[in-house]
C-alpha positions in Angstrom: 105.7 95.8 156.5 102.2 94.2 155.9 99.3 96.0 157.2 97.4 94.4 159.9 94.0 93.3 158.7 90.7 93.2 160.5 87.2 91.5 159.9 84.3 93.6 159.2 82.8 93.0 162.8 85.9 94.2 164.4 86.4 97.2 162.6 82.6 98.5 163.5 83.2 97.9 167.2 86.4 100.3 166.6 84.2 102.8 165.0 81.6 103.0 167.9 84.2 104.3 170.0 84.3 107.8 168.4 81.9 110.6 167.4 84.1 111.8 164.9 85.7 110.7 161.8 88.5 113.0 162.9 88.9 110.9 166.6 88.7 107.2 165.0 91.9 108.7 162.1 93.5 110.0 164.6 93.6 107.5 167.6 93.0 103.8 165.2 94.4 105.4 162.1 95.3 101.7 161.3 92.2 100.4 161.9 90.4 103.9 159.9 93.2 103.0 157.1 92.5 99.3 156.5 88.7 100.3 156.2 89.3 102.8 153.8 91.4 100.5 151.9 88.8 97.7 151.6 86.2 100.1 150.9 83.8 100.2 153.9 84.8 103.6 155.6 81.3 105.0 154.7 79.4 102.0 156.0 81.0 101.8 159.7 80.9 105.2 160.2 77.4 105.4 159.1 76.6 106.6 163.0 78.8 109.6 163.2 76.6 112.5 162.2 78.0 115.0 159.5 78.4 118.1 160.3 75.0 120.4 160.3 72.8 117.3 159.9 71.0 115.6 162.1 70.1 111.6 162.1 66.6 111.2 160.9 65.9 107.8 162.7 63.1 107.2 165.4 62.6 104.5 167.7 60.1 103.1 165.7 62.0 103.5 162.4 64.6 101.7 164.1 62.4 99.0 165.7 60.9 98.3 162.1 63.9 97.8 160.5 65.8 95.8 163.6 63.0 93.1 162.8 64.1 92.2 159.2 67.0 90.5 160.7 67.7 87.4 162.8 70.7 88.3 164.4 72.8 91.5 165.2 75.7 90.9 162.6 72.8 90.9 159.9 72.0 94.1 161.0 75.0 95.6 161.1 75.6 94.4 157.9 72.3 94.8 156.1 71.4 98.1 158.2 74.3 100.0 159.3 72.8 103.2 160.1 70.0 102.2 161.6 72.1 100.1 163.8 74.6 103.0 164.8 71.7 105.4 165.4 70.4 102.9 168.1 73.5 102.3 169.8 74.4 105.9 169.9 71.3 106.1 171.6 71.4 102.8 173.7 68.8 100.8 172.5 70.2 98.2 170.6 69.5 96.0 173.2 65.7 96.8 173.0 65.3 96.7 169.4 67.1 93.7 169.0 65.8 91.6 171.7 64.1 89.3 169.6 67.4 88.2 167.4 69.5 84.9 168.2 72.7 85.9 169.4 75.7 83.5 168.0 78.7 83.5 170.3 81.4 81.3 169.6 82.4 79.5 173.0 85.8 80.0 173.6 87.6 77.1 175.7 90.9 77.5 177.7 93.1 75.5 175.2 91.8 78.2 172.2 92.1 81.2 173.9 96.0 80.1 175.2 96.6 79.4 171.3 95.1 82.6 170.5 97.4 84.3 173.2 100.1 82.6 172.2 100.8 84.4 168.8 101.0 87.5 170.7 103.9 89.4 173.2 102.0 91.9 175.0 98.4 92.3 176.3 97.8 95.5 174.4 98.9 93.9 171.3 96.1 90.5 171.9 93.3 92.9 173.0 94.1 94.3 169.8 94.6 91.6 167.6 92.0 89.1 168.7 89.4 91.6 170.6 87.0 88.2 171.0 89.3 86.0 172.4 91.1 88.4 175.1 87.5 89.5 176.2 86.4 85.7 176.6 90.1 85.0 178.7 88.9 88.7 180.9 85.1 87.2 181.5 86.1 83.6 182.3 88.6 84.5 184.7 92.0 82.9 183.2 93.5 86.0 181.6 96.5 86.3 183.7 97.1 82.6 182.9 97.0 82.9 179.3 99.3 86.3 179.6 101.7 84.6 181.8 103.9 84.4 178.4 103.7 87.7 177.2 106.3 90.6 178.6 105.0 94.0 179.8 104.8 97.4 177.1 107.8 98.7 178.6 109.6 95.6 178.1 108.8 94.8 174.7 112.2 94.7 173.9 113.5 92.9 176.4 116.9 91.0 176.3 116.0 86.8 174.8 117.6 83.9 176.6 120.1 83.6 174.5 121.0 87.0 174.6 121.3 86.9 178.4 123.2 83.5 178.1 125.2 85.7 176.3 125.5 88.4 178.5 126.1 85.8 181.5 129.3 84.5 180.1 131.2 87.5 180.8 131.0 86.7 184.1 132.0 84.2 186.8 130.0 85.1 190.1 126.7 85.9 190.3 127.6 89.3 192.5 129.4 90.4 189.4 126.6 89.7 187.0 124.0 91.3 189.1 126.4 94.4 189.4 127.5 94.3 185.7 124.5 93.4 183.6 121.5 94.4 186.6 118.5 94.1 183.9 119.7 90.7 182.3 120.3 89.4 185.7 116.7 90.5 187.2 114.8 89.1 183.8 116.8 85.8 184.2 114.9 85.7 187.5 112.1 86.7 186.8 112.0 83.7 184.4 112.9 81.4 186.6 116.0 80.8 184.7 118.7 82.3 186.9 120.3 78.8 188.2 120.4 77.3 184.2 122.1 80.9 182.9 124.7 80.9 186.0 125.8 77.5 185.6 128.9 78.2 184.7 129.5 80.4 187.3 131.4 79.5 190.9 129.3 80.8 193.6 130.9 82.7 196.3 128.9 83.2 198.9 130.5 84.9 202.0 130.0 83.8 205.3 129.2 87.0 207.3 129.2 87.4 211.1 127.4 89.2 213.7 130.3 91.4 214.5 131.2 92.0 210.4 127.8 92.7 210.0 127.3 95.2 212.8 130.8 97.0 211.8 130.2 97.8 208.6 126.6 99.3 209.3 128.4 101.7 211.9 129.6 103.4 208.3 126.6 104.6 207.7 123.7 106.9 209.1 120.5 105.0 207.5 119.5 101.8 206.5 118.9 103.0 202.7 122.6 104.3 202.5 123.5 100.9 204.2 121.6 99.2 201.7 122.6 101.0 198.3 126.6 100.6 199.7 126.6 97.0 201.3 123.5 95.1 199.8 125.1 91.9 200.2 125.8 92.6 203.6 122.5 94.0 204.5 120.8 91.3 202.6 122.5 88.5 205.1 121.6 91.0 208.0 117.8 91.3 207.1 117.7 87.4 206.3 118.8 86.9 209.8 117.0 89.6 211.4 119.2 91.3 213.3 118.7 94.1 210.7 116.7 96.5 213.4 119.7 95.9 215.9 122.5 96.7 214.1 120.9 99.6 212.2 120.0 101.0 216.0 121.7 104.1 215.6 121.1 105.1 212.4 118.3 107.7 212.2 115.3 107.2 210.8 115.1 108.4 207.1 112.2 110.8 207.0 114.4 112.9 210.0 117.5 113.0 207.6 115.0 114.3 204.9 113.4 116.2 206.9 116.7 117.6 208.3 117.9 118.3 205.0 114.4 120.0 203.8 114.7 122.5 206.5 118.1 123.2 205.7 117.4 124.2 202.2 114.4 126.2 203.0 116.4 128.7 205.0 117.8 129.9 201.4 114.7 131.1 200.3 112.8 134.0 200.9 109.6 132.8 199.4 107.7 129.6 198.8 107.4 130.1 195.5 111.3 130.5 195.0 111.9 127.2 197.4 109.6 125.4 195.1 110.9 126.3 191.7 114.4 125.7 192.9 114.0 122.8 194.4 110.7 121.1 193.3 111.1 117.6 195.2 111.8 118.6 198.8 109.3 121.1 198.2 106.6 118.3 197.3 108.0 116.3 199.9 107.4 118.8 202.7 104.5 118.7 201.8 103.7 115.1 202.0 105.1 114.9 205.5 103.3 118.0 206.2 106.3 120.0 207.4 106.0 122.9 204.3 104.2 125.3 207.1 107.2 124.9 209.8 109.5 125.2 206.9 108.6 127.8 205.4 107.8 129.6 208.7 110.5 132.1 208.0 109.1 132.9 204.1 107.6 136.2 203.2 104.2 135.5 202.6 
């Protein structure tokens, strides 16, 4: 695999982040690698002090030698140290106000180029710092993301893989249930009616008194919903949802119910909450721990 590369500007704004040689190996080792490689280690890491010495710049040293240059890159360049030792201070801005600042002005059509060669956020604010930080400041940067998939779903399924997957199946109830996470991508894509084209669509009629029966199963409206979501979803489309869940019982008194009953097997708090961590934490949160724990020796 080829190692990423990186311009000389980009790798000194890496460096400033860190204090320590130790920080920037550790936490951009690929970045701290690549500058090792091309030789230039030393230079953007001119503002991390060694160990038992002190830098020997002043504001006026730093002033003087700000104005042999015309702009900040020259200085970096031409005076790395100097230029670390004022931003590690925060006066670069002072000491360099008199330099012409060059700024390439991004439009929209560049910066959704730029965006386009990459999959995730993480990986563009890395890869093209300038560009991401012009999408942020301008105010488009969710439309120039809109492509790219989130860290945890960097490997997420392609469309032709859920194509694929789709073909297995001949409703859309059985896809959802058989392949959940191709079916909720496919979706979220917008693809959904093109991948299930194939597919007949069943779509049961459900009435008032189907509806209302099989919610008598159950004694809350998540059970309901985990068991029948079909049927719930017709229910909650056509709002009868609150009538025919009317006597189920509302879900923080079957936790609460069931909170109690498991705190009568304890002697202590502490013994409730290493055996059973999560009603502990939820007691808490609905601020029932002190009547459940009534009993407890303190």
């Amino acid at each position: 695999m080829d190692m990423k590369t990186w311009d000389k500007e980009e790798l000194v704004q890496i460096a400033l982040k860190f204090k320590s040689r130790r920080g920037f190996s550790q936490w951009e080792k690929e970045a701290y690698n690549y500058a090792v490689k091309i030789g230039i280690i030393d230079e953007i890491c001119a503002h991390i002090p060694k160990r038992g010495r002190k830098a020997s710049w002043s504001i006026e040293s730093m002033k003087t030698e700000a104005l042999k240059y015309k702009t900040r890159t020259e200085f970096v360049n031409g005076s790395p140290a100097a230029y670390y030792a004022a931003y590690s201070r925060g006066i670069v801005g002072e000491i360099c106000s008199h330099m012409i600042e060059k700024r390439h002005d991004w439009n929209l059509s560049e910066i959704k180029r730029e965006a386009l060669k990459y999959r995730t956020r993480a990986a563009f604010s890395k890869g093209s710092t300038k560009a991401y930080r012009a999408a942020r400041e301008y105010g488009f940067l969710d439309e120039v993301c809109e492509h790219m998939v989130r860290g945890c779903e960097i490997n997420r399924p392609t469309i032709k893989e859920i194509k694929k997957e789709a073909l297995k199946y001949k409703t859309r109830t059985a896809f959802a249930k058989g392949s959940g996470a191709h079916y909720r991508i496919s979706n979220e894509m917008g693809i959904l009616d093109s991948i299930c084209a194939h597919m007949g669509r069943k779509r049961k009629i459900w009435t008032y008194e189907e509806l209302k029966a099989l919610a008598s199963k159950y004694k809350t409206k998540k059970q309901f919903r985990d068991a029948e979501d079909a049927a719930y979803q017709a229910a909650y489309a056509r709002r009868i949802l609150k009538d025919i869940c009317s006597h189920m019982k509302k879900e923080n008194s079957v936790l609460a119910a069931e909170i109690m009953e498991e705190a009568k097997k304890h002697k202590t708090r502490r013994s409730f909450r290493i055996a059973s961590p999560q009603l502990y934490q939820k007691a808490s949160s609905l601020k029932i721990l002190n009547e459940a724990c009534a009993h407890m020796v303190r």
